[in-house]
C-alpha positions as CSV (number, residue, x, y, z in Angstrom):
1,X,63.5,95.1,-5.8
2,X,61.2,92.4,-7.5
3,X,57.7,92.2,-8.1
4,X,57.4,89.9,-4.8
5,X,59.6,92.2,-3.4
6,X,56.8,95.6,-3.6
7,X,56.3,97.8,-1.2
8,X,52.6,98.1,0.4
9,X,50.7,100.8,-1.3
10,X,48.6,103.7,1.5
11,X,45.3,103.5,1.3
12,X,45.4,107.0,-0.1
13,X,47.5,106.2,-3.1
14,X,45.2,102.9,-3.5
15,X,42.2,104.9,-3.7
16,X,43.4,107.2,-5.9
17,X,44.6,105.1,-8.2
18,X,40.9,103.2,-7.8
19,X,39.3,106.7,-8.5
20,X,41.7,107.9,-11.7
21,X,41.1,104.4,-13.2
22,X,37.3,104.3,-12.8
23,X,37.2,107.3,-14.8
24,X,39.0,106.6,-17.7
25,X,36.9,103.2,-17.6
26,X,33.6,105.0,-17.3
27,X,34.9,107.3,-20.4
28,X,36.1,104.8,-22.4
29,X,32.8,102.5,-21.9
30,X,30.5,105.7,-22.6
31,X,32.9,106.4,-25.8
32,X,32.5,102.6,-26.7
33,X,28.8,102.1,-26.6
34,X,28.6,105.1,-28.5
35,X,30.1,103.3,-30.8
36,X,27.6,99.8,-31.0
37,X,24.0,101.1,-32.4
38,X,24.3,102.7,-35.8
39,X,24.0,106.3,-34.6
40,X,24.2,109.2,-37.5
41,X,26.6,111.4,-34.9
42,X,29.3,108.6,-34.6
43,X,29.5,107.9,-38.5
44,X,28.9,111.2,-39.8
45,X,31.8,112.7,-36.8
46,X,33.9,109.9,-38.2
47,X,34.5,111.4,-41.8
48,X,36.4,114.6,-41.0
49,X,39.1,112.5,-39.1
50,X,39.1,110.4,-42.3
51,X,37.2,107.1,-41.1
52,X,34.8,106.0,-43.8
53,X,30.6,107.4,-42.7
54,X,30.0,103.0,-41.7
55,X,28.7,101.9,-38.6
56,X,30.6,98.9,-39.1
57,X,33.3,100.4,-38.7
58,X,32.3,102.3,-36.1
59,X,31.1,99.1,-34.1
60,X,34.3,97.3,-34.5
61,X,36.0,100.4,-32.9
62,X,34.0,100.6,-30.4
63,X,33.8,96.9,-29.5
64,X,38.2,96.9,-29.9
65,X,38.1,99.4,-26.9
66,X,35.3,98.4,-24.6
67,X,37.6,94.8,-24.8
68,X,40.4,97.1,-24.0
69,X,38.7,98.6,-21.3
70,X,37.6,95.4,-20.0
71,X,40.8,94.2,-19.4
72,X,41.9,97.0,-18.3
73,X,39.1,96.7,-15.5
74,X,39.8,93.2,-14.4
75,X,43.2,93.3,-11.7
76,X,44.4,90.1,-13.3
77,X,44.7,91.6,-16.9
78,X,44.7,95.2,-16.0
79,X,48.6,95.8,-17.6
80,X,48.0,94.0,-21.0
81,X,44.4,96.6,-21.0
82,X,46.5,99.6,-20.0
83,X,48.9,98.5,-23.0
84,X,46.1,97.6,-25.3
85,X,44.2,101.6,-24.0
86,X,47.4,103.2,-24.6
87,X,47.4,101.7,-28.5
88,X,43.9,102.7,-29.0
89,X,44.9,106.0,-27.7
90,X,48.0,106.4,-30.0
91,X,45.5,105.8,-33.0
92,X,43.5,108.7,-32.2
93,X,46.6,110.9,-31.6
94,X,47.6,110.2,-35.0
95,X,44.3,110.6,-36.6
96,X,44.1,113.9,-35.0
97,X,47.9,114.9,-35.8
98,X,47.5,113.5,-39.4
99,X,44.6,115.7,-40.1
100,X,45.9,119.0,-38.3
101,X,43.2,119.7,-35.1
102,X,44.5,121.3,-32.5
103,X,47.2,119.8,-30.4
104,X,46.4,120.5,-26.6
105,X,42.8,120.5,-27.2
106,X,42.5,117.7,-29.6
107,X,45.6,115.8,-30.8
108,X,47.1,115.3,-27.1
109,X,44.0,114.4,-25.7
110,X,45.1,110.8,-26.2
111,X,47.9,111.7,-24.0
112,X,46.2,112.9,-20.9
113,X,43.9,109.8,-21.1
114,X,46.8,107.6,-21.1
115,X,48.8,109.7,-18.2
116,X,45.8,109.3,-16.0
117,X,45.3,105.5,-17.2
118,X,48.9,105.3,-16.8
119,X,49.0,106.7,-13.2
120,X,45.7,104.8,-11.8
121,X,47.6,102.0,-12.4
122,X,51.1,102.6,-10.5
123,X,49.1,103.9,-8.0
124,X,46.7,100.7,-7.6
125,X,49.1,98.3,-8.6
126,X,52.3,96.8,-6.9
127,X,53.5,95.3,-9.7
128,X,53.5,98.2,-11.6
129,X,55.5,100.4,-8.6
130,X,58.4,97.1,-8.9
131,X,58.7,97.6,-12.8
132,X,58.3,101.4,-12.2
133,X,60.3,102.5,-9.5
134,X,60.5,106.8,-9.3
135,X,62.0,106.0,-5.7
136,X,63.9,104.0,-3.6
């Protein structure tokens, strides 16, 4: 099967996929504006996972994944933002493993954000299902 080739998705699946990706958009645009004013929580939460107590820093990470998100958002781009989310993801997974917090609770969180990113997107998108097929 080719991508021209996909299968029409059910409005059920379509939605759901609609529904599972708006949230991980609304969380990752609340956890990048967060990020943008120099807030004391975001710097001072930032030095136990061993990122340096400056809001510059904390800006540019927050601006990397609200561009991330963006893309993610728009149908046209939404595969390079789900690959660009999953990366950003993978950095906080290995900040968390690298500094020991706990793995279901903290250090695969970046997992579970990714399978529902992941799966709002096969769901919503037919070219995803071609590249992805789990059945024929």
């Amino acid at each position: 099967m080719t991508i021209s080739e996909a299968t029409p998705i059910s409005p059920g699946a379509l939605w759901t996929g609609r529904v599972l990706s708006g949230l991980i958009i609304l969380f990752m645009i609340f956890d990048g504006a967060i990020k943008l004013p120099p807030l004391d929580v975001v710097t001072q939460t930032m030095v136990p996972l061993g990122w340096p107590a400056d809001a510059g820093v904390a800006r540019m990470l927050g601006i990397v994944g609200l561009i991330a998100t963006a893309l993610y958002a728009l149908p046209r781009t939404s595969v390079l933002g789900a690959i660009l989310l999953t990366a950003y993801m993978g950095g906080a997974i290995a900040t968390n493993a690298r500094i020991g917090n706990p793995l279901f609770s903290h250090t695969l969180f970046g997992v579970y954000l990714g399978i529902i990113l992941w799966g709002g997107l096969y769901l919503r998108d037919p070219r995803v299902r071609a590249l992805i097929p789990f059945s024929r």
